[in-house]
C-alpha positions as CSV (number, residue, x, y, z in Angstrom):
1,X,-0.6,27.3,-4.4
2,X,1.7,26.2,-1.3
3,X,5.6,24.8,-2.2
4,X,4.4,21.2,-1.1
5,X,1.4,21.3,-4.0
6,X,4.3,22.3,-6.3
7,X,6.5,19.7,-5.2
8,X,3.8,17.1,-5.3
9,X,2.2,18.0,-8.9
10,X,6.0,18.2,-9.9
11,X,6.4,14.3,-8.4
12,X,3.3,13.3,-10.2
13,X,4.4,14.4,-13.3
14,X,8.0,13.9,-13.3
15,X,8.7,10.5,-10.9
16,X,5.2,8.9,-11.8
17,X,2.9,10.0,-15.2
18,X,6.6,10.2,-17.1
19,X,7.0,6.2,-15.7
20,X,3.7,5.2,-17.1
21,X,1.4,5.5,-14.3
22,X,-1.7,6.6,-16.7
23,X,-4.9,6.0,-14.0
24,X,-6.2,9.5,-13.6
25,X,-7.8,8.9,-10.2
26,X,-4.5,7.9,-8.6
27,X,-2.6,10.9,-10.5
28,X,-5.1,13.2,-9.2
29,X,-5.0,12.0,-5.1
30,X,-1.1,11.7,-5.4
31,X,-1.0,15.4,-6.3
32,X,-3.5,15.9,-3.7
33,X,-2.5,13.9,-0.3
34,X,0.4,15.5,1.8
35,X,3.1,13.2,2.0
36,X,5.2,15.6,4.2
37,X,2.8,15.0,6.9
38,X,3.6,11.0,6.8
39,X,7.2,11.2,7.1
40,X,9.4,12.7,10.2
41,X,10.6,16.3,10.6
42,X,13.5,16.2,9.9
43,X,13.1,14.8,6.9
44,X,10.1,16.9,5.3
45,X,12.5,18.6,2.9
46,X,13.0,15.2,1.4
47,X,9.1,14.2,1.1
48,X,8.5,14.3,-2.3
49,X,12.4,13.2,-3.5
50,X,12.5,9.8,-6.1
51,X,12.8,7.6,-3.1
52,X,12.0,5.9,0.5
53,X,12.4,7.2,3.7
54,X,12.5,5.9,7.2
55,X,9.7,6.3,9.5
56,X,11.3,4.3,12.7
57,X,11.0,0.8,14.0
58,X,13.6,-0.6,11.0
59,X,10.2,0.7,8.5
60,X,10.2,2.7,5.4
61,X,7.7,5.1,3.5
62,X,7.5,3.9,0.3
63,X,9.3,5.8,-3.2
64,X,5.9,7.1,-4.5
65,X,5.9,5.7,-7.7
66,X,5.8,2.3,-6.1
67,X,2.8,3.7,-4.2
68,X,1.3,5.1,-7.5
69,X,1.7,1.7,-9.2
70,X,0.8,-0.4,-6.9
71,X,-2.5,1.8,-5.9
72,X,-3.0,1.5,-9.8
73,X,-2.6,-2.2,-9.9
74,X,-5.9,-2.6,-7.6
75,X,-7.7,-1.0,-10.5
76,X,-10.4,0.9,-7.9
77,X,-13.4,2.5,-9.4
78,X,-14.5,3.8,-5.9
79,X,-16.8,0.9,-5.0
80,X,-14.4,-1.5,-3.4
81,X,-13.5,-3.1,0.0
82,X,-9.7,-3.5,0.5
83,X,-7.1,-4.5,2.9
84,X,-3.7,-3.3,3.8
85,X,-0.6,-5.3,5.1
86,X,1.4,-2.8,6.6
87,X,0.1,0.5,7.6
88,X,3.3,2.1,8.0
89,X,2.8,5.3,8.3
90,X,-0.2,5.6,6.9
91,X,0.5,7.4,3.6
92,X,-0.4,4.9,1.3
93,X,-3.6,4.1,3.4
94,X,-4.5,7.6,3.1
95,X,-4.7,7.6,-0.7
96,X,-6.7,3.8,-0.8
97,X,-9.0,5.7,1.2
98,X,-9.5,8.3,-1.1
99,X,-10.0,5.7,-4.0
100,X,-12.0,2.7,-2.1
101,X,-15.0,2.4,-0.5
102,X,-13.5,0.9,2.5
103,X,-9.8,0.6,3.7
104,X,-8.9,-2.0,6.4
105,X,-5.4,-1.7,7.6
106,X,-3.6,-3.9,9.4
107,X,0.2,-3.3,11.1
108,X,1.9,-4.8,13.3
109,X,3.6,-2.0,15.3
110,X,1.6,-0.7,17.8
111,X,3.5,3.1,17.5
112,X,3.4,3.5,14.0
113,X,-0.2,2.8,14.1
114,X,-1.2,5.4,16.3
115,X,0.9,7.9,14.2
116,X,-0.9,6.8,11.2
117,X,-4.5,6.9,12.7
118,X,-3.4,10.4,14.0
119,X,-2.7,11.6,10.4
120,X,-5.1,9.6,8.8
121,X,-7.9,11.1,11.1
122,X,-6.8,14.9,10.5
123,X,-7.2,14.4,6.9
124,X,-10.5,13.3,7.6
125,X,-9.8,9.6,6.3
126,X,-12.8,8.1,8.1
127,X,-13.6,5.0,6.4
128,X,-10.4,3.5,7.4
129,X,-10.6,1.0,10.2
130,X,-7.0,0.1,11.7
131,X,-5.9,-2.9,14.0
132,X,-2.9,-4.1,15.2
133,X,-1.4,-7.4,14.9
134,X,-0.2,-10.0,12.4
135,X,-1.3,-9.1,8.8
136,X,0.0,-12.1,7.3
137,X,-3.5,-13.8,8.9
138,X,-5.2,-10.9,7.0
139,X,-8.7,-10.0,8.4
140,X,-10.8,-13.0,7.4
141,X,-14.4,-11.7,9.4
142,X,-14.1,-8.4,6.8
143,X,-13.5,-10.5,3.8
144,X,-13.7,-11.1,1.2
145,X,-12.1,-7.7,-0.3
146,X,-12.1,-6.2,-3.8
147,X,-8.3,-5.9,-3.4
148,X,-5.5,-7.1,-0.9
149,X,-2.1,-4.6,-0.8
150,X,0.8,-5.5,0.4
151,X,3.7,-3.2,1.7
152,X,6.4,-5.8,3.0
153,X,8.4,-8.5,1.0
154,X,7.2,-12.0,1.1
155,X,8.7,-14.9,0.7
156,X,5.7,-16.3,-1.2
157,X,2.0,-15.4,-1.9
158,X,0.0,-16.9,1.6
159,X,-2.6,-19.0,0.6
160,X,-4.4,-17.3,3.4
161,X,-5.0,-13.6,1.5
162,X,-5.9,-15.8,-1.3
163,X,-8.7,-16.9,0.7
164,X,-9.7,-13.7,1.7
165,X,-9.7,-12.4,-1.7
166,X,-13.2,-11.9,-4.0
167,X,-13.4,-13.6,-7.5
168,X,-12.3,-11.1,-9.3
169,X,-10.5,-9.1,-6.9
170,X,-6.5,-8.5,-7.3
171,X,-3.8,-8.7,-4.8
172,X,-0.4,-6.7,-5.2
173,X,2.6,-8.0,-2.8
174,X,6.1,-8.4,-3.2
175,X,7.6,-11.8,-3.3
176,X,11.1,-13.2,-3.4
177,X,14.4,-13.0,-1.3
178,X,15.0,-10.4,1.7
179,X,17.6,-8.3,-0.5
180,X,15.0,-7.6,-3.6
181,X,11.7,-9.1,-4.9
182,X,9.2,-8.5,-7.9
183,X,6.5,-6.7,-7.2
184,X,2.9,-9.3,-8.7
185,X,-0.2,-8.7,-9.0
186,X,-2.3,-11.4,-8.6
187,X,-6.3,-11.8,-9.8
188,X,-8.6,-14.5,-8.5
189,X,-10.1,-16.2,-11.2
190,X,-12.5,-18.3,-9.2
191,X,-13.8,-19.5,-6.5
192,X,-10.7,-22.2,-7.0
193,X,-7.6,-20.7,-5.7
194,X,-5.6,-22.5,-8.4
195,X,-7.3,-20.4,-11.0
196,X,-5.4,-17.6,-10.6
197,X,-3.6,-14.8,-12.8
198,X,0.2,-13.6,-12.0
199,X,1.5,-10.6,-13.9
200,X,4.6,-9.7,-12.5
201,X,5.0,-5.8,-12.5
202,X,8.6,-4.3,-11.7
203,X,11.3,-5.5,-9.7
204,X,11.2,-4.1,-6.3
205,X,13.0,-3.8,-2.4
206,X,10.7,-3.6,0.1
207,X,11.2,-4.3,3.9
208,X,10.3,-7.8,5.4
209,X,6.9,-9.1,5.4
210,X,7.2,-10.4,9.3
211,X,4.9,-12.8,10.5
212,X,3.2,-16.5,10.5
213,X,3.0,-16.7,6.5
214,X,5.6,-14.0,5.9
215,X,9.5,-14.2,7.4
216,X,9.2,-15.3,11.1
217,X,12.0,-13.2,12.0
């Protein structure tokens, strides 16, 4: 066993099963996906600390309990088709694909998403299709999807994921102010988008959702 499984299986235990993060699957590919490879360099050392980290372009890798518990909140059983807002760096894309059917990722910076498809195609993460461009519009000729993640703040919920959503199907985004936000999960009920289900799950600080139904600027 390398350092970075130690470090990881110690994160997984100590910063996510000790928070309540119970879903086996999601333990198991946490302990299993290398987050060192997803952040910079210099900062490897620091890959499996209790919190963010910058990747470049004003963008963060996320604490990886939020990962854990939002990957948790989709509730996959292996079988489903879901979209990402936010590639990033392509660490939490990496463990969806482990856990989904499908992964479609969409981000909005055209350099962080050649890193990620870089990384996400040396860990053979081949069921991952990535574009680049304004996630807020989601990726309404794939949908509808099992699950919608999203990895910036919102202002609200867009109406237009809704859309894009299967009955049934749950959507995780942060919503609120630009300082701090709570993280939701949101289940369509029906095939009415005013039948829907909010849990609200932790509060949360995420970067800015930018784009036509997220911040403009």
């Amino acid at each position: 066993m390398d350092r970075f499984q130690k470090l990881r299986i110690k994160m997984v235990e100590n910063q996510i099963r000790a928070r309540g993060v119970t879903d086996e699957r999601v333990l198991s590919v946490m302990a299993k996906i290398p987050r060192h490879l997803f952040v910079d360099e210099a900062l490897i050392e620091q890959a499996y600390n209790d919190n963010p980290l910058p990747i470049g372009k004003s963008q963060t890798i996320s604490q990886p309990y939020i990962v854990a518990l939002m990957t948790a909140a989709l509730k996959l059983t292996g079988r489903e088709k879901v979209l990402e807002i936010g590639t990033g760096s392509g660490y939490q894309t990496a463990i969806l694909a482990e856990l989904a059917e499908q992964v479609f990722s969409i981000e909005r910076i055209a350099q962080l998403a050649a890193g990620a498809r870089k990384q996400l195609d040396a860990l053979n993460c081949f069921n991952v299709a990535m574009r680049v461009g304004d996630g807020t519009y989601g990726w309404r000729e794939e949908s509808p999807f099992d699950g919608i993640m999203v990895t910036a703040g919102a202002p609200k919920v867009p109406t237009i994921l809704l859309e894009q959503l299967a009955v049934g199907g749950r959507l995780v985004i942060p919503t609120g102010g630009r300082i701090s936000q709570e993280l939701l999960r949101v289940t369509r009920m029906s095939a009415d988008l005013n039948e829907v289900k909010t849990e609200v799950l932790c509060g949360c600080r995420f970067v800015d959702l930018i784009g036509e139904h997220g911040w403009n600027n």
